[in-house]
C-alpha positions in Angstrom: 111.9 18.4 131.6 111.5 18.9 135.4 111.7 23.2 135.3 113.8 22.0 139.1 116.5 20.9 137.5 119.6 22.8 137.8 122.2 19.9 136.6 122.6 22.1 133.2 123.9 25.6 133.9 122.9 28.0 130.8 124.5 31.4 132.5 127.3 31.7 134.8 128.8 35.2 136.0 131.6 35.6 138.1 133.1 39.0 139.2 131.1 40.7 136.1 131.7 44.5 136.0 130.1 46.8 133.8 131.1 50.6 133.4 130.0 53.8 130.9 132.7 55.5 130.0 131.1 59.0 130.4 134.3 61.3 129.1 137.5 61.7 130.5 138.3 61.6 133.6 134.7 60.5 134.9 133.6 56.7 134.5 129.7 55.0 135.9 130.3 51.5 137.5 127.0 50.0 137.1 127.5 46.4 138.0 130.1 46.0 141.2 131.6 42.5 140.7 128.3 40.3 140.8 128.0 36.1 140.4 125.0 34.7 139.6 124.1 31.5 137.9 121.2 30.3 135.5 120.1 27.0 135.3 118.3 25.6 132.3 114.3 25.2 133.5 114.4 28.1 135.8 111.9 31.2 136.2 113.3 33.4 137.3 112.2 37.6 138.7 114.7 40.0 138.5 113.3 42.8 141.0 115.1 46.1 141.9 114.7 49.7 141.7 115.3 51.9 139.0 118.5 52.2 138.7 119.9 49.6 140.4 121.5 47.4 136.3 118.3 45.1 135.9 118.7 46.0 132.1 121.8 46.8 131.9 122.7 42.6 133.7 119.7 41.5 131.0 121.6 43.1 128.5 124.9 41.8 129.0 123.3 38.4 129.4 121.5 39.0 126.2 125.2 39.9 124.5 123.6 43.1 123.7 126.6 44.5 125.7 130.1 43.8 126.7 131.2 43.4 130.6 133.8 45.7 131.4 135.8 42.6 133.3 134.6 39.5 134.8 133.5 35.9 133.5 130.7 35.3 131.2 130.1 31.7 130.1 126.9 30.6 128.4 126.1 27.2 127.8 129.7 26.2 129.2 131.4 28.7 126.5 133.3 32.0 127.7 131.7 34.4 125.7 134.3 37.6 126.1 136.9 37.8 123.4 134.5 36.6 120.6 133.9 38.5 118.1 130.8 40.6 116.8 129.9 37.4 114.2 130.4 34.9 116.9 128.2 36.8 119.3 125.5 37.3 116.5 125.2 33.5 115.9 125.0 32.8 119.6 122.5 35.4 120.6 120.2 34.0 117.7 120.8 30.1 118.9 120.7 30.2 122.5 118.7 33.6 123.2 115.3 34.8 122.9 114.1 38.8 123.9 110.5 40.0 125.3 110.8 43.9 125.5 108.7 46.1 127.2 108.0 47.5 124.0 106.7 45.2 121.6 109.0 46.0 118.6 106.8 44.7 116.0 107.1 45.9 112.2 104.3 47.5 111.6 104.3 46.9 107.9 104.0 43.1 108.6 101.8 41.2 109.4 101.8 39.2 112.7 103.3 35.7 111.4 105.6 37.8 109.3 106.9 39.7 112.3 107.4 36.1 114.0 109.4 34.3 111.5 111.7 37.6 111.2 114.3 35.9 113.5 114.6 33.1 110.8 114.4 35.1 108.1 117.4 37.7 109.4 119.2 34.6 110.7 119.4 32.4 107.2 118.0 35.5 104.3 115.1 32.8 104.0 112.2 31.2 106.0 112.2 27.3 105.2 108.4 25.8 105.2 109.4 24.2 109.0 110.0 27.4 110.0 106.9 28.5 108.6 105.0 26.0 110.2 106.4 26.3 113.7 105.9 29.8 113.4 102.3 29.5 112.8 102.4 26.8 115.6 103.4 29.4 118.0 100.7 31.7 117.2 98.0 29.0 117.2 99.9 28.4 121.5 99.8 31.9 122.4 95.7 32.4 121.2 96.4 34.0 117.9 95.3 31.1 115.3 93.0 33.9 114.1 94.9 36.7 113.4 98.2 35.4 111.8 97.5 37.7 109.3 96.7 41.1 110.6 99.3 44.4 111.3 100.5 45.1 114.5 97.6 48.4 114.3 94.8 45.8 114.1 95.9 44.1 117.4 95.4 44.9 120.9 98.4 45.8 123.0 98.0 42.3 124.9 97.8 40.3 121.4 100.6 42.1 120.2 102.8 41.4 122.9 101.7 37.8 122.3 103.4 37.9 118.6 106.5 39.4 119.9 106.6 36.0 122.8 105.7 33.9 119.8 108.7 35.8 117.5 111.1 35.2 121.1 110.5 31.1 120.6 110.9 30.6 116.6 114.3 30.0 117.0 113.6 27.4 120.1 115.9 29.3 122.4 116.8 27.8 125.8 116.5 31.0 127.7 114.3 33.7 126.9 115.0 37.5 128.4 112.3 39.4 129.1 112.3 43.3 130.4 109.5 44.8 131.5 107.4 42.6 129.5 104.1 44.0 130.6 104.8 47.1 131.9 102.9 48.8 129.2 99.5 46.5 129.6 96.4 46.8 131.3 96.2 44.7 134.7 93.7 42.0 132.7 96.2 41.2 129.7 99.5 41.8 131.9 97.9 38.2 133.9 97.1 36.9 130.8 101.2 37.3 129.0 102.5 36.2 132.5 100.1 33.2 132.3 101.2 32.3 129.1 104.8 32.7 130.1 104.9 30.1 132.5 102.6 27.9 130.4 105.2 28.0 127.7 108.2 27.3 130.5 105.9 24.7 132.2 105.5 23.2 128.8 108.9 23.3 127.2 111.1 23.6 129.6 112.1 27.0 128.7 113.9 29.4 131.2 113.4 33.0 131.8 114.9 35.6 133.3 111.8 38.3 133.7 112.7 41.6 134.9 109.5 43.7 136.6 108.7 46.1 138.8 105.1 44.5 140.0 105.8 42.6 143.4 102.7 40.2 142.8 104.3 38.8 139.4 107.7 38.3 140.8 106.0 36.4 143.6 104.9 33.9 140.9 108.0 33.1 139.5 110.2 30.4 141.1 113.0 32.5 142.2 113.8 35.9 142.6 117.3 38.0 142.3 116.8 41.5 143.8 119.7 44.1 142.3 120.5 47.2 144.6 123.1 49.5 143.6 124.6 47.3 141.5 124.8 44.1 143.5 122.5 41.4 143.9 121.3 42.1 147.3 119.1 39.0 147.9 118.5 35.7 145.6 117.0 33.2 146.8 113.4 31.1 146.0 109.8 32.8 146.0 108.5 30.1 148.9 111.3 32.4 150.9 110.7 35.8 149.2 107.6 35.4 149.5 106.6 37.8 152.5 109.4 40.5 151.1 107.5 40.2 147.9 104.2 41.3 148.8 
């Protein structure tokens, strides 16, 4: 798949609002009325400063949490009105998370942490699952270590698992805050590299919120948030003196 093409839209927001109801008579708008679309094969940087809804817009991407008002449709599917079970079974079809925070069990090991999706999606973990997941530690350097604990990694590998556990399901767009805000400079390079191998490779988008200007300037497009609003989106070969 050409990572260019933008003839299949994955996201599309229009007029999305999000407020916190923070007790009577005092409400926090958080995002003002934004519009943004996501097409499948995109990379894209969402830059800001704290503050400004970068989680709180990954979030309500990630169905994690409900807009206030506005449009929402992923994959070509309005999303607001479902229900709770509806929402559960498309966030584990279409979505895949990268935290800042790992969020590894550390009672597993690391191929048991990455089939977990399967495993909380169906109560079991067929032998294809079990073979992709093993798959996808052998692509992100960890053909050696399937079976140690999250204590016997570095941070690096472990944030490794936790991309491996994002792609088990095959999602078409992973979300990814902060993903290596808590990493040296060495292994932050060496998770972005491996992010964009895996998009170059399967054609899988991301939206990758940080706050380092030199990874945002290799992604393919950047959306900057400010107050609430997306104050500038447009591609990194234009962003690019902004950026550094």
């Amino acid at each position: 798949m050409n990572p260019t093409d933008t003839s299949q839209t994955l996201v599309e927001l229009s007029a999305v609002r999000k407020s916190y109801n923070l007790g009577q008579p005092n409400e926090a708008e958080v995002l003002h009325g934004l519009a943004l679309r996501v097409a499948r094969g995109e990379f894209i940087a969402l830059i800001g400063p704290s503050g400004s809804g970068k989680t709180t817009l990954l979030n309500l991407i990630g169905l994690l949490e409900p807009m206030t008002s506005g449009r929402y449709q992923l994959q070509g599917e309005e999303v607001r009105g479902l229900d709770d079970t509806a929402l559960t079974m498309r966030r584990r079809s279409t979505l895949g998370f990268v935290f800042q925070f790992h969020h590894l069990l550390p009672a597993f090991s690391a191929l048991e942490n990455v089939t977990l999706p399967a495993l909380m999606a169906e109560g079991r973990v067929s032998a294809q699952q079990l073979a992709r997941a093993r798959e996808l530690l052998d692509a992100v350097g960890l053909a050696q270590a399937m079976d140690k604990r999250p204590s016997e990694l570095s941070g690096g590998m472990q944030q490794r698992v936790a991309i491996a556990r994002a792609l088990v399901q095959d999602p078409p767009l992973v979300l990814a805050d902060e993903p290596t805000g808590n990493l040296d400079t060495a292994s932050s390079n060496e998770v972005f590299v491996l992010l964009r191998k895996i998009h170059a490779e399967r054609g899988t988008s991301f939206i990758v919120v940080t706050h380092d200007p030199r990874l945002a300037a290799r992604c393919d497009r950047v959306v900057e948030l400010l107050d609430g609003q997306i104050a500038r989106d447009e591609p990194v070969d234009r962003a690019a003196e902004a950026l550094r």
